[in-house]
C-alpha positions in Angstrom: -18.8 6.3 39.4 -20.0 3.8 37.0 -23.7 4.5 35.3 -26.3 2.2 34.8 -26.2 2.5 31.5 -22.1 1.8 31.2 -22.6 -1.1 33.2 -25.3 -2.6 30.6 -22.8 -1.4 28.6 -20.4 -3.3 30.3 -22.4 -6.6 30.4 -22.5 -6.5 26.5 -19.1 -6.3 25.7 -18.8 -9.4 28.0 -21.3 -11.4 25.9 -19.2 -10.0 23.0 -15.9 -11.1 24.2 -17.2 -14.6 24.7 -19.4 -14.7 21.7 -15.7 -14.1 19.9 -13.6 -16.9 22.1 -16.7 -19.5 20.8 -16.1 -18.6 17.2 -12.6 -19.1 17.6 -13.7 -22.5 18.9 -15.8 -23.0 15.9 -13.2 -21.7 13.9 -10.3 -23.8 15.0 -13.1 -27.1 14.6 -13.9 -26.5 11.5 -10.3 -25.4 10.1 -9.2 -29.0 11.2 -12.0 -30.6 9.4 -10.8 -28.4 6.6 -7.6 -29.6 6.2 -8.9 -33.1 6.9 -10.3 -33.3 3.3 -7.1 -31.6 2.3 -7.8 -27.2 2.6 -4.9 -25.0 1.9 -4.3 -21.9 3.8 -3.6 -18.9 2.8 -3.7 -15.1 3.8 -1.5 -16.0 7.0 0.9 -13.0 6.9 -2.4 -10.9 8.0 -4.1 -12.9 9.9 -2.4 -12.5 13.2 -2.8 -8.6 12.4 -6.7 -9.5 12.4 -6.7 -11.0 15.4 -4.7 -8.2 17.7 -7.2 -5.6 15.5 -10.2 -7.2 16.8 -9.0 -7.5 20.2 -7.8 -3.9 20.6 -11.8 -3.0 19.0 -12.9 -4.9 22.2 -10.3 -2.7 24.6 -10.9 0.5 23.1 -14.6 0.3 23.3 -14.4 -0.4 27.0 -11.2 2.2 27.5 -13.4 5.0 25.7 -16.6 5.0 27.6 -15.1 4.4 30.8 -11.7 6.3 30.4 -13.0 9.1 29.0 -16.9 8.9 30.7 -18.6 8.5 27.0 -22.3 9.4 27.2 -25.4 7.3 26.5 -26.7 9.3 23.5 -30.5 8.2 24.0 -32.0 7.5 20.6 -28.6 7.5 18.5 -27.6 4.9 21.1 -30.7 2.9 20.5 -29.8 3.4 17.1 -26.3 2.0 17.2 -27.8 -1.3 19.9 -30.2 -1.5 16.3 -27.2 -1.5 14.4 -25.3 -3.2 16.1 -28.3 -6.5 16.5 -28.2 -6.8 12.6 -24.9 -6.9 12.4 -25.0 -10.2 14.6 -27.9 -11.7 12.5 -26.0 -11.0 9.5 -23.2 -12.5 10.7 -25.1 -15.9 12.2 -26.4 -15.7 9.0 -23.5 -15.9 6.7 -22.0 -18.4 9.7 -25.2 -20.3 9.5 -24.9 -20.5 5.8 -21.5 -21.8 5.0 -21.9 -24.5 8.1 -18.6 -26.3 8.6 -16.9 -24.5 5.8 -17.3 -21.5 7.9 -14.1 -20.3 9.4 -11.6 -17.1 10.6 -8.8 -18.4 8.4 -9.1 -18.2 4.6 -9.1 -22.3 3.9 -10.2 -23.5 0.6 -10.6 -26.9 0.0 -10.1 -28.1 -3.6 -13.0 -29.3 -5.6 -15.4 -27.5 -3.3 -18.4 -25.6 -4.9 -18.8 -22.1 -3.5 -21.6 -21.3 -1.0 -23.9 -19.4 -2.8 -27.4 -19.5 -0.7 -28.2 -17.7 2.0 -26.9 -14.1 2.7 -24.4 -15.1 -0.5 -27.3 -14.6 -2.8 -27.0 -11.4 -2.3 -23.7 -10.4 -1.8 -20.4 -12.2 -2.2 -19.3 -11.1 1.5 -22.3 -11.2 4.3 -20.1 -11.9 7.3 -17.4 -9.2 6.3 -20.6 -6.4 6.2 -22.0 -7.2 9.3 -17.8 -6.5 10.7 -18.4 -2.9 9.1 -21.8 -2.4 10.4 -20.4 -4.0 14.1 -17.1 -2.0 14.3 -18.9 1.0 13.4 -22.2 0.8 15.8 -21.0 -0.9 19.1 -18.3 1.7 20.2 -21.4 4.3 19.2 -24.2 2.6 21.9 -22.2 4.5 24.7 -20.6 7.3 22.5 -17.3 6.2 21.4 -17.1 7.6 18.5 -13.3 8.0 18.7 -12.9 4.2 18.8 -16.1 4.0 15.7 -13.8 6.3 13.5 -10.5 4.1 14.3 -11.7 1.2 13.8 -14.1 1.7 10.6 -10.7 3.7 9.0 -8.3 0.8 9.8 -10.7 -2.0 9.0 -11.4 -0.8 5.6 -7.6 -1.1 5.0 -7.5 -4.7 7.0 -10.4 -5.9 4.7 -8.5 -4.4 1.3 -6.1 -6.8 2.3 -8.6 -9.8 3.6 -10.3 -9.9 0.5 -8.1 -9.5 -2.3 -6.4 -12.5 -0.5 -9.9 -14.5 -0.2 -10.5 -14.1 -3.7 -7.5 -14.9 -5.6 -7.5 -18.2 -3.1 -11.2 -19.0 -4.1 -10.2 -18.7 -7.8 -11.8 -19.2 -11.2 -15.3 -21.4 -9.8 -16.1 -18.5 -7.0 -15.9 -15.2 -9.3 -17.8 -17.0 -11.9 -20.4 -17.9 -9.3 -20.6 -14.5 -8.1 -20.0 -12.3 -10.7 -23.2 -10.9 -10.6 -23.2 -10.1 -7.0 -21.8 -6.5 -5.3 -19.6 -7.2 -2.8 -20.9 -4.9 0.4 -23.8 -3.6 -1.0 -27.0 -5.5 -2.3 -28.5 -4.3 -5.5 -32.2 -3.4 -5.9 -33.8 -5.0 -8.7 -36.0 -3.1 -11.0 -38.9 -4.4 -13.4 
């Protein structure tokens, strides 16, 4: 028997399904205009690996609250919806932000200043914190923790890879531009 609450449940993971085919949409548009003005890819060996990581995320959230019957935990739920909601303004954020040069694929197109408003005044990678903060709090609205563990452990050694790979292709111009900026964590400024 299906609950209310795993149905809502349900619902969302739909909207988060299709809220990922659009941004591979996006992604692919804006990965041709890339190239267009002459972007070089790199980071390809892992990037397939990305994509069948996410995917899985999306099964195993599903699997675990209805395989195993996964409980709504009442205010930790809430909690992780909360969580979960900033993550996706984070992300439009960053996404927002970087406009066309946005993209899934680590393209970097010569002579290009890095982005550096926005979320990216603040950290030097927005869109891959609100990733932590999603793979982490969605499995945990209807108690999957198994699937938050999972995926938080084997993200955090897809993003070791990811970003050593997205830096050394940005170069020279992007650490200098963010040198001062933590990676995951804003600083708090004193005096």
């Amino acid at each position: 028997m299906v609950t209310g609450t795993q149905a809502l449940f349900a619902g969302f993971m739909v909207l988060l399904v299709a809220e990922r085919l659009l941004e591979l949409v996006l992604s692919k548009r804006n990965a041709a205009r890339a190239f267009e003005r002459g972007g070089v890819e790199t980071g390809q060996g892992h990037y397939r690996f990305m994509v069948v990581f996410h995917t899985l995320f999306l099964v195993a959230c599903v699997a675990e609250v209805f395989g195993l019957q996964r409980p709504f935990w009442g205010v930790w739920s809430w909690a992780a919806l909360a969580g979960a909601a900033v993550a996706q303004g984070l992300r439009y954020w960053a996404i927002g932000t970087l406009g066309d040069r946005w993209n899934s694929r680590i393209i970097v197109v010569p002579g290009l200043a890095p982005v550096t408003g926005g979320p990216y005044r603040f950290l030097r990678h927005p869109n891959y914190v609100a990733v932590v903060l999603e793979l982490f709090c969605v499995p945990l609205i209807h108690g999957a923790w198994v699937t938050a563990v999972v995926f938080t452990v084997g993200n955090a050694a897809l993003l070791y890879v990811r970003i050593r790979a997205e830096e050394a292709a940005l170069g020279a111009v992007y650490s200098e531009a963010f040198a001062d900026r933590p990676r995951f964590i804003p600083e708090v400024r004193r005096g």
